[in-house]
C-alpha positions as CSV (number, residue, x, y, z in Angstrom):
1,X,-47.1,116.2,95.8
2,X,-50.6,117.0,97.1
3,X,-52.1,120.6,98.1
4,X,-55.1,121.0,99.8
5,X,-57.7,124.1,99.3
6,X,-60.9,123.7,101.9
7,X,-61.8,120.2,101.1
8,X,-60.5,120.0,97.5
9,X,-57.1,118.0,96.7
10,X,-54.8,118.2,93.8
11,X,-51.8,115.9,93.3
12,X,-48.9,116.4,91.0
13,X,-45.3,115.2,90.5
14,X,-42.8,115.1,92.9
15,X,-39.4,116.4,91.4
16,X,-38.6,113.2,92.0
17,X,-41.3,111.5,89.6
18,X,-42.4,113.3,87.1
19,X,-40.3,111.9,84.0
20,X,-42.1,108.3,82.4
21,X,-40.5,107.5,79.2
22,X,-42.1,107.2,75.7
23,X,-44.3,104.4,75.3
24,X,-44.8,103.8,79.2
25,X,-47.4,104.3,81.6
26,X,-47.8,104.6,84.9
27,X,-50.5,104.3,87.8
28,X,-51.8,106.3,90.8
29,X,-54.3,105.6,93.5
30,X,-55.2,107.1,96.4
31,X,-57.4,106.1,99.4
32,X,-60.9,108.3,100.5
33,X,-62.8,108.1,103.8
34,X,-65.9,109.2,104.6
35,X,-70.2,108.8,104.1
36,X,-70.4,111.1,101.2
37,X,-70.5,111.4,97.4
38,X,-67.4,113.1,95.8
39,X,-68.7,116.4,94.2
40,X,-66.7,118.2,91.6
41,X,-64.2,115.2,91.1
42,X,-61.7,115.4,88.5
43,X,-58.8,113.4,86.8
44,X,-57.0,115.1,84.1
45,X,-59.8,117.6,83.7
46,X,-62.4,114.3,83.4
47,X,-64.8,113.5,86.1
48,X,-64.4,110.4,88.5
């Protein structure tokens, strides 16, 4: 699910999605357009 706050994103689990079983992983991407630099980028707390 993603929610959007001025130009600032956040994307959790769907309630459809959010259970991965012991021991697996999983991957997300996403897609960005634009001429800038990301400022204030984050994934799980970390910085991009």
């Amino acid at each position: 699910m993603r929610t959007q706050t001025g130009q600032h994103y956040r994307f959790t689990n769907a309630t459809y999605n959010g259970d991965i079983a012991p021991g697996a992983s999983e991957a997300f991407g996403f897609n960005v357009a634009g001429t800038g630099t990301p400022v204030n980028c984050t994934v799980n707390g970390r910085p991009c």
